[in-house]
C-alpha positions, -999 to +999 in steps of 0.1 A: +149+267-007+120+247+003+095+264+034+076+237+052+059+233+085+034+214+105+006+231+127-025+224+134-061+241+132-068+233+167-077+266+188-051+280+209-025+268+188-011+300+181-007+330+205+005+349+176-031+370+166-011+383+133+000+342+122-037+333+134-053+351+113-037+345+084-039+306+094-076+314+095-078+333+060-061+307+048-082+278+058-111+301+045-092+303+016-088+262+013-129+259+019-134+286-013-152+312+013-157+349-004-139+369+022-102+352+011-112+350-022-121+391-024-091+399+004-060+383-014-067+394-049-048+401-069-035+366-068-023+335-085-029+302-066-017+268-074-039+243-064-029+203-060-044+177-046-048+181-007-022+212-011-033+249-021-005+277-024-014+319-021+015+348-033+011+383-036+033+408-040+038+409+001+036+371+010+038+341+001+016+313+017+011+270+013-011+246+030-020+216+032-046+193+050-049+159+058-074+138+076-068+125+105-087+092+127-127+097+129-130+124+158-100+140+157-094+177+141-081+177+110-041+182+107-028+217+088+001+217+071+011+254+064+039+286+067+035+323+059+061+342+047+060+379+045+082+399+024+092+432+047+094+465+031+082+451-008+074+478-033+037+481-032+036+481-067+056+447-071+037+421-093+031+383-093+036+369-125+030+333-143+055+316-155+042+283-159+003+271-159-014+243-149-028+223-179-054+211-156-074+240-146-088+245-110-125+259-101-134+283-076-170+287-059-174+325-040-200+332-024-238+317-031-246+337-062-237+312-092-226+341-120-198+348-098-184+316-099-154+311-117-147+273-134-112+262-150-099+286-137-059+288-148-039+275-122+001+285-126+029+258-108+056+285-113+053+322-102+075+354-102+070+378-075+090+410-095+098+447-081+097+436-043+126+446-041+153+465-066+166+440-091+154+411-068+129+386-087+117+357-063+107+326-081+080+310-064+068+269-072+060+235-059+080+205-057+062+172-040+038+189-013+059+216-004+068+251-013+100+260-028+113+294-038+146+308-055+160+346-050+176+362-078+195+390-082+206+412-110+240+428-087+259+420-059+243+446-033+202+440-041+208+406-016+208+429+013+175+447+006+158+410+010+139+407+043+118+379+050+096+375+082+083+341+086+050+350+109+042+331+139+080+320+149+094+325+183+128+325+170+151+323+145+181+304+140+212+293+117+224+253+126+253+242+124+252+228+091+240+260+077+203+255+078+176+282+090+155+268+119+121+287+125+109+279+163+072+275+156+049+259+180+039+228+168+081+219+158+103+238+141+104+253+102+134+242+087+149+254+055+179+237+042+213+255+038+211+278+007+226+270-026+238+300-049+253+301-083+258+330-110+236+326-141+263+335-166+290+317-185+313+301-169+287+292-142+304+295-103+293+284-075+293+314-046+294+310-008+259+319+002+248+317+040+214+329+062+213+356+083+188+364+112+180+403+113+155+398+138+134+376+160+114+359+133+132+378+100+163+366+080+175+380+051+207+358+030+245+373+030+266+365-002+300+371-011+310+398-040+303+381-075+299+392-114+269+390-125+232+383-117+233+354-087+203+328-083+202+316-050+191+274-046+197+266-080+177+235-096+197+204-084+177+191-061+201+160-054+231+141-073+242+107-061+266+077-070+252+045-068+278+013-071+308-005-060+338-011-067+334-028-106+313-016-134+281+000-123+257+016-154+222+033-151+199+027-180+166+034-170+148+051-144+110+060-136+096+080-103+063+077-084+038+103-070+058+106-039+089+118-057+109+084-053+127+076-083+132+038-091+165+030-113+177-001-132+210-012-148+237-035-146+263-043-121+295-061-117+299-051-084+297-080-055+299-048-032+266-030-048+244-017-020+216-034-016+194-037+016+181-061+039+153-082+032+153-072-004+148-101-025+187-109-034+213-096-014+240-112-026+254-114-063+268-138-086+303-136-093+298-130-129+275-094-123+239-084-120+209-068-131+195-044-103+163-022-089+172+005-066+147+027-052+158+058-038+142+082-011+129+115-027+157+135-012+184+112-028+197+107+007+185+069+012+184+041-003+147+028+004+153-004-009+180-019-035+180-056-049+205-078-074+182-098-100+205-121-111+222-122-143+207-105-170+212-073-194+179-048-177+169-021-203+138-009-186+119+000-154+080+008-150+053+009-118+023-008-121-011+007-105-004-011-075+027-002-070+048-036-082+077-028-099+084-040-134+119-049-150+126-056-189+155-069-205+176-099-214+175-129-190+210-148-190+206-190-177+233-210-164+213-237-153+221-226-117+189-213-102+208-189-074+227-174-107+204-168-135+176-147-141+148-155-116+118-167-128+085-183-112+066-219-121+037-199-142+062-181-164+059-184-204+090-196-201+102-206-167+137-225-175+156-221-207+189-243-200+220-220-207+211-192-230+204-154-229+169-144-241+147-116-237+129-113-202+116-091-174+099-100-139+078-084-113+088-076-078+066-062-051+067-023-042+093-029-010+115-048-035+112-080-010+094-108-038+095-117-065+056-116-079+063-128-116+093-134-137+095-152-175+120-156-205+102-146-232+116-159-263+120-150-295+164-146-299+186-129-277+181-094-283+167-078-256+135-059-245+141-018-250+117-001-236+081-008-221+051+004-205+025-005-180-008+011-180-043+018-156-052-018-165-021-034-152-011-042-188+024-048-200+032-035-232+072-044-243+090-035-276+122-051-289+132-076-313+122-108-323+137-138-344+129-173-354+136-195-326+134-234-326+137-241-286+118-207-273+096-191-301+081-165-292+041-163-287+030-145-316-002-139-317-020-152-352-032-123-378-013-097-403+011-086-375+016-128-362+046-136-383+084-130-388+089-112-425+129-110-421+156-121-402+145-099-372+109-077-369+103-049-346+083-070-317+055-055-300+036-075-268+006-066-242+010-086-209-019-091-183+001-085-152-036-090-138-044-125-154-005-133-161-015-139-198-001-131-233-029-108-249-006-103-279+025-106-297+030-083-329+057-088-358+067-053-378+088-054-404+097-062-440+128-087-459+155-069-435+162-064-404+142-045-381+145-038-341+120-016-319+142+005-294+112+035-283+079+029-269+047+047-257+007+038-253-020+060-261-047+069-233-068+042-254-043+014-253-031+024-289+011+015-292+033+033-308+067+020-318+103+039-334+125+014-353+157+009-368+147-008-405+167-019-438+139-030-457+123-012-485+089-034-476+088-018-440+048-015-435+036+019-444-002+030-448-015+056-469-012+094-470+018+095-441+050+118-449+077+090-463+054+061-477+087+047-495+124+037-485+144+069-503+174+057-488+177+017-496+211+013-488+212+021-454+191+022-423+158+045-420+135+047-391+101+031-391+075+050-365+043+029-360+014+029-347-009-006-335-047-004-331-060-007-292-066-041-302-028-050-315-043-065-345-034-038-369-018-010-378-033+024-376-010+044-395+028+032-401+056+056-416+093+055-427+112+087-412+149+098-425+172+115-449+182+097-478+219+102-469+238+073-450+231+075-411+194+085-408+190+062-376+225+064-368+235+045-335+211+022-320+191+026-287+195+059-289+156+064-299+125+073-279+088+079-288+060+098-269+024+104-268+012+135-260-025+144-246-039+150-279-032+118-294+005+135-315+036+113-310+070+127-306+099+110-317+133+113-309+165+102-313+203+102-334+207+112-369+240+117-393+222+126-421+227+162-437+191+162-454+169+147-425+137+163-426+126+194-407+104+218-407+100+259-414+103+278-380+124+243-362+150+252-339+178+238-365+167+229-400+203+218-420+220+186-408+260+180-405+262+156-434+295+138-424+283+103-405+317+089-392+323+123-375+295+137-363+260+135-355+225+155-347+201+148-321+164+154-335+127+153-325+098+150-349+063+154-341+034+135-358-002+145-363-025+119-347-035+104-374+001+103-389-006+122-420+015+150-410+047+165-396+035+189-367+072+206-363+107+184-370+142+198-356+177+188-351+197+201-325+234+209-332+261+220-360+291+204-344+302+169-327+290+135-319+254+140-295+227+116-291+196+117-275+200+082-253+154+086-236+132+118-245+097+125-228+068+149-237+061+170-207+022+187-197+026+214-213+033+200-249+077+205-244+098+179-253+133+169-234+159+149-239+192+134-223+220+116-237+254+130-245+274+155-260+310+161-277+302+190-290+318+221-275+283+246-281+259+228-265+232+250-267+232+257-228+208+283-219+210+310-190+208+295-159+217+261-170+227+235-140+261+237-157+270+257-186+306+242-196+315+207-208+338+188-182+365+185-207+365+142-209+355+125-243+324+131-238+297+149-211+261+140-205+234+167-215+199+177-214+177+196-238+138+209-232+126+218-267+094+248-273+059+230-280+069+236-313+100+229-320+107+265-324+134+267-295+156+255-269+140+263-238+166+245-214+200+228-224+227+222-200+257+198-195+259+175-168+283+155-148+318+162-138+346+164-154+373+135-161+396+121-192+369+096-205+334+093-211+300+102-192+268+096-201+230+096-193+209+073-207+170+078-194+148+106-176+117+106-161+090+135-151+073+140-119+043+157-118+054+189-102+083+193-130+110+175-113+134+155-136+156+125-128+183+116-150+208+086-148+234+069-162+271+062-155+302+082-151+342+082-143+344+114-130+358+115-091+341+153-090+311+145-110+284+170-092+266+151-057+252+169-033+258+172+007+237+144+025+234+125-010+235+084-005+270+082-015+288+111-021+320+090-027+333+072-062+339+039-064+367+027-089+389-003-085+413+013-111+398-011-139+364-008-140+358+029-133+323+038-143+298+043-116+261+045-120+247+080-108+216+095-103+202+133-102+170+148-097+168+185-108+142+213-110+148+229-146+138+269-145+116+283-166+135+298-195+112+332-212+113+321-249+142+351-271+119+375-284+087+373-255+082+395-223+055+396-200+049+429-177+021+441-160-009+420-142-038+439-163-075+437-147-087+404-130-120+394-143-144+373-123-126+342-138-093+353-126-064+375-139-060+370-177-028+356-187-016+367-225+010+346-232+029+327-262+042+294-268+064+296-297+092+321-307+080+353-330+110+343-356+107+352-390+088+323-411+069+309-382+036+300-391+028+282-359+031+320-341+002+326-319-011+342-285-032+327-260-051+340-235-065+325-205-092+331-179-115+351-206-154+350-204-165+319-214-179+324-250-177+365-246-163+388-273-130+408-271-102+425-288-064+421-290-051+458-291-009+461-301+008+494-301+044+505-314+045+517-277+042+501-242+025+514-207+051+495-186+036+512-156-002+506-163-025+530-165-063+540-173-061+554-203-100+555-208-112+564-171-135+530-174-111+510-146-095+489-171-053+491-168-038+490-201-004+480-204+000+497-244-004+533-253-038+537-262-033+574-269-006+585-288+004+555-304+003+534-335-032+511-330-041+481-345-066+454-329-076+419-338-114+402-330-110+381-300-135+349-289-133+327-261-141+294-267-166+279-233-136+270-216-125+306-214-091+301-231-087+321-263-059+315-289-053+336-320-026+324-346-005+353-357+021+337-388+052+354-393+063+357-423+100+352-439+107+386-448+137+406-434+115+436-432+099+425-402+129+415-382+138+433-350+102+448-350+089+455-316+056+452-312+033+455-276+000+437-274-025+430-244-062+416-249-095+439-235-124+416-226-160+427-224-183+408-196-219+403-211-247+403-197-252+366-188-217+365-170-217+402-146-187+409-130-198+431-101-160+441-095-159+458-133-176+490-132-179+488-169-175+449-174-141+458-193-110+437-179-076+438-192-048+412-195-006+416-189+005+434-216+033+413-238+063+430-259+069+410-286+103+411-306+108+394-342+136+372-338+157+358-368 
C-alpha cells in the first residue's frame, strides 16, 4: 500500500502537538541534527535523493523536500505512521541494502561521524505484532509497505494510527482517505493474496477503528496472507489486429516507454504525437505510459518497419532500432530526415532507427542504415549521447553499410556480428565494426561498459570466430552447429579486448535466435544470457542447475554465464530447468550483482518461488515467466509465471529496472483474463477473432526472497557507523566455494572476530556484562571464531567454502561478528567499544 502526503513546514500548519513534533524531529532528522540521530536509534534509514525514510519498531516515517520560488518556505512532503500496541521488543530488519552508501554528520565532534554508512531500500519490521511481519520499502518517491500474516486471525491485532489526521475514511472504491490539513492521505484499495501454492486472490478491505486508526479485515483463508502483493499495474495496449511488445525501457520518474509492432489502424495513439494515423499495411510504435499504468502519456505509429529496441538519451529523446520498410511513399514508410546516412532507399527493408523528442511530437533524426535486411537487436545510448547498435550486417551494392576502416572494417562471411557508435550529438558515424569468421554470424545482446567499452553475444557457425588468448573456449568444439560468440570492443571500437566462443559441443548450444542478452555489471563482469539445448553446456560447481536436457527438438534450458572482466574466466555459469521448452527472450544485471530474466515457459515446474506474482502456469501452449538468479548463480531468488491463461501462446520478450527495484515486463498475449489491474489504461482485450495477440504491459515490485539455508534474527549493537548488518549472498550448499559472509557498518580499518556456536540466543542477551548483545551462546556452547578486518570502507567480507562432503549437510551453524572500536574511532555510546551484529543461522543445503 503506498502512504503519501503533502504538508508543509510552515508554522501553524498543524494543531496536532504529537504530529508536530514528529514533523519537527523529522526535519531535524533530514538536516543530520544529533538529537534525531540519538532519539530514533535503533534505526535503519533509506536515504534518496530529495527523499529520506525513518522505521522503528513503533513507526514508520518518509519525507521529502522540495524547493520552492526564491522567498517562499520550502514544501514538505511527509506521513507518520504509528504502529499501536507493537511488542516493544519488535525488530527492524534489512532485507535489501543500498549499494550506494549514505553519510551521516551528528553533532560537531568529527570521530562521531559516520561515512558510507549502509543504507537498506527494503525493511522488515518483525514481532509488532504475533505472526505479523510488515515489509517496509520505496517505490518512486514514496513509501510503500506490505502486511503479512502467518494465520487467518493475526490481521485483527494490526492497528495503525496515521498521526496528525482529523479523520479517517473508506471511499467508495475501497480506498483509505486520511483528512490531513494540507489535503488528504490517500492509500489505494488493498490487494491481498496467499503465499502458497495454488496462489488465491482473497477479498481484503480497510477498516477505521478510530478517528485516525485503521486496521485491514480479511476473509477466512489457508495459509500465510500478504496483503498488496507486488503488481503494481498490468495493462493491454492494442487494437483490434496484431499488436506485439518487444522492448521496453523506464525513466527516473517511473514511466516506462514500450516499442513493437502493430497491425492495428485502431492502436491508441494521442494527439499531437507525431503520426496518428497508420498505414494500412501495420506499424512500428512508441508508447509511453504514465507510472501508474493508468494513462497513456503519449503514443505514436512510426511507419512501417520491424522495431526491436527502445533507449532514452540524456536529454530525454527517445530512441528506436530496427528494420526500416520503403515503399517509395513517404506518409508509409519509415520516416527519415534530409541529414540521414541514408535518407531514401526506394522499396526495400533495411536496418534503421530514428529519434523522436521526449513528448513523442517530432521526429529529431531518422536513417536507413544499410548493410542487408536483418535488423538492429538491441542498442544502447550512453552519458555522451552516443548510439551504440548491434545486429547483422551483409555485403550490400545499393546501401553498404559504413564500416569503419581497421581489423574490425570488413565482412569475413556471408553475415558478421555488426557493432556501431552513433553521435546523436554531432549526428555522425564514429564507427562501424565487423565480427565474425567464413560463416554466418548475427549480434542479438548488447551492453556498454561505464568507459564506452561494447560488449556483444552472438549466434556463430564458424570455426574462425575471433577469439583472444587465455579466455574459457578459445576453439569451435562443436563445428557442425551453432555456438555463441561473447565479445568484447575496446572504448575506441578498433579492437577487441578479449573475444570468446561459449557452448556445449552438442547440437543447439545457441538454440533459437534473439533469445540472447548480455550485461555489464559495476565491476567491469558481463553476464550473459540466453537459450540453450545442449546437455553438456558449461556450468559451474555450486550453479543453481549444472546438467542440461540433451534432447534439442524437445526441449530447451535457459542459462546465464558470468565472465571475469578481463574474460579469462567463468565467474559462476547455470541453467535453469529439467523439463520443457523455456527461453530467456531480455535479461538485466540488477545493483546488487542479481541477474533476471523473462521470456517463456512450457515447462510445468517453473521454479516459482513463495510469494511468486503467480505460482501456476495458465494452462495455454505456453506462459511468460520471470527468473531473478543469486549473485552467484547459486539460486533462484524469484521465479514466477505470468499472464493469463488461454489455449495458445503468451510471451514476454524485454524487462527493464527502475532504480527503486521496480520491473516492467512486456510482450504480447491471447488470453481474455490475462492479469490487468483496476484503473489500468485498458483493462479490456482486443481480438478481431483473427489476429488475437495483444501487446501488454506490467510493472511489478518482486519481494525479497531469504536465500534456503540463511536466517537473519536479532539487531545486535549499533556502533557509531550504524547497526552492523551480517549477511550472505550465496546459498551455504555443499561444494560452494563462492560461500561467504559480509558485514557492513564495521570500523573502518578496526579489528574483529566472527564467533559461531552450535547454539543460538534468539532473544539477545549480554552474556559478558560489557553491553554488547550477542545473538549465539557464548556460554555453554560449542565456540569457534574467525579474525575479522574491515577494509576503510567499513564493509568486511570473509569467504567461508563449503565443501562437497555429505558430512556437512543439514549442519546448523549460528554466527554473529563482535567489533572492537579503537582508539582513533571512540564510540562514546559503547561503554567498552565492543558492538555486536544480527546474529545469522546458517543451514548446509544440498
Amino acid at each position: 500500500m503506498d502512504a503519501w502526503a503533502t504538508c508543509s513546514n510552515a508554522q501553524g500548519a498543524n494543531s496536532d502537538s504529537l504530529y508536530r513534533k514528529r514533523l519537527g524531529e523529522f526535519a531535524a532528522f533530514q538536516e543530520c541534527s544529533a538529537s534525531t540521530a540519538e532519539a530514533a536509534a535503533p534505526q535503519w534509514t533509506a536515504q534518496l535523493p530529495g527523499a529520506a525514510c525513518s522505521v522503528t519498531p513503533t513507526h514508520i516515517a518518509i519525507a521529502r523536500t522540495g524547493r520552492q520560488a526564491l522567498g517562499e518556505p520550502d514544501e514538505r512532503e511527509c506521513v507518520f505512521l504509528e504502529l499501536e500496541g507493537a511488542a516493544p521488543d519488535a525488530q527492524v530488519t534489512p532485507l535489501v541494502l543500498q549499494l550506494a552508501k549514505g553519510s551521516r554528520f551528528t553533532g560537531s565532534e568529527p570521530l562521531r561521524w559516520a561515512p558510507s554508512q549502509a543504507r537498506a531500500t527494503r525493511l522488515r519490521v518483525e514481532g509488532a505484532y504475533p505472526d505479523v511481519s510488515i515489509e517496509v520499502y520505496f517505490l518512486h518517491g514514496r513509501l510503500e509497505y506490505d502486511v503479512i500474516t502467518s494465520t487467518p486471525k493475526a490481521l485483527e491485532a494490526v492497528k495503525i494510527r496515521v498521526e496528525g489526521a482529523r479523520a479517517l475514511r473508506v471511499t467508495e472504491d475501497g480506498s483509505l482517505s486520511a483528512d490531513l490539513p494540507l489535503g488528504p492521505l490517500l492509500q489505494r484499495k488493498p490487494r491481498a493474496a496467499t503465499e502458497g501454492a495454488p496462489a488465491t486472490t482473497i477479498p481484503c478491505a480497510y477498516r477505521v477503528l478510530g478517528p485516525r486508526t485503521f486496521g485491514f479485515v480479511a476473509e477466512d483463508h489457508m495459509g500465510a496472507l500478504r496483503i498488496d502483493p507486488q503488481l503494481e499495474y498490468g495493462t493491454y495496449l492494442g487494437g483490434i489486429e496484431l499488436d506485439e511488445g518487444y522492448s521496453i525501457t523506464t525513466d527516473g520518474n517511473g514511466a516506462c516507454f514500450v516499442t513493437g509492432n502493430t497491425g492495428s489502424s485502431d492502436f491508441p495513439t494521442t494527439p499531437g504525437s507525431f503520426k496518428t494515423i497508420g498505414t494500412p499495411f501495420g506499424d512500428a510504435f512508441i508508447t509511453k505510459l504514465s507510472p501508474d499504468g493508468s494513462q497513456v502519456e503519449f503514443s505514436t505509429f512510426l511507419g512501417l518497419g520491424d522495431m526491436r529496441a527502445v533507449a532514452l538519451s540524456p536529454n530525454g529523446s527517445v530512441v528506436a532500432a530496427g528494420k526500416g520498410i520503403s515503399t517509395g511513399i513517404p506518409s508509409e514508410s519509415f520516416p527519415t530526415t534530409p541529414n540521414a546516412i541514408y535518407a531514401s532507399v526506394g522499396q526495400n527493408s533495411i536496418p534503421a532507427f530514428c529519434v523522436l523528442s521526449h513528448d513523442g511530437a517530432a521526429l529529431l533524426y531518422g536513417t536507413y542504415v544499410g548493410g542487408g535486411i536483418a535488423p538492429i537487436e538491441d542498442i544502447y545510448v550512453d552519458s555522451l549521447n552516443r548510439l551504440y547498435a548491434c545486429g547483422a550486417v551483409t555485403f550490400s551494392f545499393s546501401y553498404p553499410f559504413p564500416l569503419t576502416p581497421g581489423p574490425l572494417g570488413a565482412l569475413k562471411g556471408l553475415y558478421d556480428s555488426m557493432l556501431m557508435r552513433f553521435s546523436l550529438t554531432s549526428l555522425a558515424m564514429e564507427f562501424g565494426c565487423a565480427i565474425g569468421g567464413s560463416g554466418t554470424e548475427g549480434a542479438f545482446g548488447l551492453s556498454v561498459r561505464s568507459d564506452g567499452a561494447a560488449a556483444t553475444i552472438s549466434r556463430t557457425s564458424s570455426v574462425g570466430y575471433p577469439v583472444t588468448a587465455g579466455v574459457p573456449q578459445p576453439v569451435n568444439n562443436s563445428p557442425l552447429h551453432d555456438k555463441l560468440g561473447v565479445t568484447v570492443v575496446s572504448p575506441s571500437g578498433a579492437s577487441l579486448e578479449w573475444s570468446t566462443f561459449w557452448g556445449g559441443t552438442l547440437p543447439g548450444s545457441a538454440f533459437a535466435s534473439n533469445a540472447l542478452a548480455c550485461a555489464f555489471d559495476s565491476t567491469g563482469a558481463l553476464t550473459v544470457a540466453g537459450t540453450t539445448a545442449t546437455k553438456d553446456f558449461p556450468t559451474t560447481p555450486g550453479a543453481f542447475k549444472q546438467m542440461g536436457q540433451g534432447s534439442p527438438t524437445i526441449a530447451s534450458d535457459c542459462f546465464v554465464s558470468r565472465f571475469a572482466p578481463d574474460g579469462t574466466s567463468v565467474q559462476f555459469s547455470t541453467l535453469l530447468l529439467n523439463a520443457g521448452a523455456n527461453f530467456f527472450r531480455d535479461a538485466i544485471v540488477a545493483p546488487d550483482g542479481t541477474t533476471l530474466g523473462t521470456g517463456f515457459t512450457t515447462s510445468p515446474n517453473y521454479p516459482v518461488t513463495p510469494g511468486a506474482l503467480k505460482l501456476t502456469p495458465g494452462g495455454g501452449a505456453s506462459d511468460p515467466a520471470l527468473a531473478r538468479f543469486s549473485a552467484d548463480g547459486s539460486a533462484v531468488l524469484y521465479g514466477t509465471f505470468l499472464g493469463g491463461g488461454f489455449d495458445t501462446a503468451e510471451e514476454s520478450h524485454s524487462l527493464a529496472m527502475d532504480s527503486v527495484g521496480a520491473v516492467y515486463i512486456t510482450g504480447y498475449t491471447n488470453s481474455p483474463n490475462f492479469p490487468v489491474t483496476p484503473g489500468a489504461f485498458d483493462t479490456i482485450y482486443n481480438n478481431n477473432g483473427f489476429s488475437p495477440f495483444d501487446c501488454w504491459i506490467q510493472k511489478i515490485t518482486p519481494p525479497v526472497n531469504q536465500l534456503p539455508g540463511l536466517n537473519a534474527y536479532g539487531t545486535g549493537t549499533p556502533g557509531c557507523a550504524g547497526p552492523h548488518l551480517l549477511a550472505a549472498h550465496s546459498t551455504p550448499k555443499l561444494n560452494n566455494p563462492h560461500f561467504a559472509l559480509t558485514c557492513a557498518n564495521a570500523p573502518r580499518g578496526a579489528n574483529g572476530i566472527l564467533i559461531y556456536s552450535s547454539a543460538p540466543e534468539p532473544v539477545g542477551v549480554d552474556s559478558l556484562g560489557i553491553g554488547a548483545l550477542s545473538h549465539i551462546q557464548i556460554l555453554g556452547a560449542s565456540l569457534g571464531w574467525l579474525d575479522l578486518s574491515a577494509p576503510p570502507q567499513g564493509t568486511s567480507t570473509t569467504k567461508l567454502p563449503i565443501p562437497n562432503s555429505p558430512h556437512f549437510l543439514g549442519l546448523k551453524v549460528y554466527a554473529q561478528a563482535f567489533w572492537l572500536w579503537p582508539a582513533s574511532q571512540p564510540c562514546p555510546q559503547l561503554p567498552f567499544g565492543l558492538s555486536s551484529s544480527n546474529g545469522l543461522e546458517i543451514v548446509i543445503q544440498n
